[in-house]
N, C-alpha and C positions, 0 to 999 in steps of 0.2 A: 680729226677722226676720233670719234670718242664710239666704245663698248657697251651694250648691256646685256648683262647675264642674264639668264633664264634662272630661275629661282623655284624649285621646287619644295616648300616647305615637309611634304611628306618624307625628304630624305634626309634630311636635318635632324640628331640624334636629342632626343627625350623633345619634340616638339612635339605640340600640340595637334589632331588632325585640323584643315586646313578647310576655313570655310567655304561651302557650295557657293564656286564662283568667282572665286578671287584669285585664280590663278587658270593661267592659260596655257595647253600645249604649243607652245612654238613650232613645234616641226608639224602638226597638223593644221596649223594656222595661215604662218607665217608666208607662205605662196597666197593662198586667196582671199586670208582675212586682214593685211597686215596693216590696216588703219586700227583694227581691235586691236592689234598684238600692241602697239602703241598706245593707244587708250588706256589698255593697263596698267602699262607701265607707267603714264603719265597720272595716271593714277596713286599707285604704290614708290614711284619715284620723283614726283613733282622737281622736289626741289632741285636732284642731281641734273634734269633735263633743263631746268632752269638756270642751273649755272653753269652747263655749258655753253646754251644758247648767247647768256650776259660776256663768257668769255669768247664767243666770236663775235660778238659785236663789236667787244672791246677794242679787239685784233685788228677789225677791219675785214674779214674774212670774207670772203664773197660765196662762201659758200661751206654748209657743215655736214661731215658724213657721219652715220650714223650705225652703227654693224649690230643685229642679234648675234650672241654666242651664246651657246648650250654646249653642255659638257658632251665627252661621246660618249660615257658611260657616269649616269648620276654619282656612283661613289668614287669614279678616279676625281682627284680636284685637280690633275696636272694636264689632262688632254681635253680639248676643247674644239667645237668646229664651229666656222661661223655658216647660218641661218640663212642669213640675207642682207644686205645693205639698201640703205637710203639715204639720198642725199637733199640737202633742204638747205634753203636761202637763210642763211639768220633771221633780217628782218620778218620775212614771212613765219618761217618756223615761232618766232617768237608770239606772233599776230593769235599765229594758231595755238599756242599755249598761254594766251593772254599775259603776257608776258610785257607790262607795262614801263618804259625805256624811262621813262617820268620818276615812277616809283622809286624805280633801281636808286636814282641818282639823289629821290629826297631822302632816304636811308640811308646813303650815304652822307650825305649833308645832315641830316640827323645826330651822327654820330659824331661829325666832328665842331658841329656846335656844341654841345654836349662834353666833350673835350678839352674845348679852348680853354671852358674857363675851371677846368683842373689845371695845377700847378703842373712844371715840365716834368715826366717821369715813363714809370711802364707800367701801360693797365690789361686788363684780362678782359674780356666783354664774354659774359655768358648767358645763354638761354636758360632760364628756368624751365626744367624738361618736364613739369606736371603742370604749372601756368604761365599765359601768356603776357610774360617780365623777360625783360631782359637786364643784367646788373652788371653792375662795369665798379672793378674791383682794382685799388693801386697795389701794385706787389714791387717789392724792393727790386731795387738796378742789377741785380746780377741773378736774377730769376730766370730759370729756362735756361741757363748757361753752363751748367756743369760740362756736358759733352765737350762745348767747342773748348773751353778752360781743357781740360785732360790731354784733348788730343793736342794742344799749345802747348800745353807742357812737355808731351813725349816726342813730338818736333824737336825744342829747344835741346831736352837732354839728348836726341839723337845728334841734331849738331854739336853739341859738344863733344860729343864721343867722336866721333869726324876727325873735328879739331884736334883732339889729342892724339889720337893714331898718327896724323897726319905730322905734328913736331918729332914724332917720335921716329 
């Protein structure tokens, strides 16, 4: 079961107004129009629909549901109702979002040719957010680790304090 928000740019603080078009009322939609209400979103969200679609495939899923949510009041961000649901076949759903099962897996194969012949280590793979590059970056073995280091640490010293209580 995977969510999508209703996304109102008008209520978004110092945003721009919102081009004629690009945004759809949900709650007037979503009973009669809701192949639009999706087109939308498949639209302005491709990808997320994309990789949910990849993650029931993955699963094996025989089936993905799909929920609109809108806020009940555009500035609370803690209450929320759902819309409407749909449910869709992966393979199908995928069909209809052209969502090619080939591709997925040369990307992935891509990558780890690409890979191989770096030496064994940890790399970063990033999109270039203004053009279409992607650059894959070695970063030293204890990158990305601080948190799980800390909280090891405050385990261990908690067991010790344990331990000493405990002879005492």
């Amino acid at each position: 079961a995977y969510a999508l928000n209703e996304y109102d740019p008008s209520y978004a603080s110092n945003a721009p107004p919102a081009r004629p078009g690009t945004s759809i009322n949900w709650r007037d939609k979503i009973d009669n129009q809701a192949g639009a209400v999706l087109a939308s979103e498949l639209k302005n969200n491709s990808f997320k629909l994309a990789k949910w679609t990849a993650q029931s495939l993955l699963a094996g899923a025989s089936q993905m549901k799909i929920g609109f949510v809108s806020r009940v009041s555009p500035k609370n961000a803690y209450e929320h109702t759902i819309l409407a649901t749909q449910t869709y076949r992966p393979m199908d759903f995928a069909t209809q979002i052209t969502l090619n099962q080939g591709t997925m897996w040369g990307i992935m194969r891509l990558f780890i040719k690409l890979l191989e012949k770096e030496p064994e280590g940890k790399y970063v793979i990033m999109r270039d957010p203004n053009r279409a590059i992607v650059r894959v970056y070695g970063v030293p073995p204890g990158t990305f680790e601080e948190e799980d280091e800390n909280d090891d640490e405050e385990e261990e010293e908690d067991e010790e304090e344990d331990g000493e209580e405990e002879k005492e």
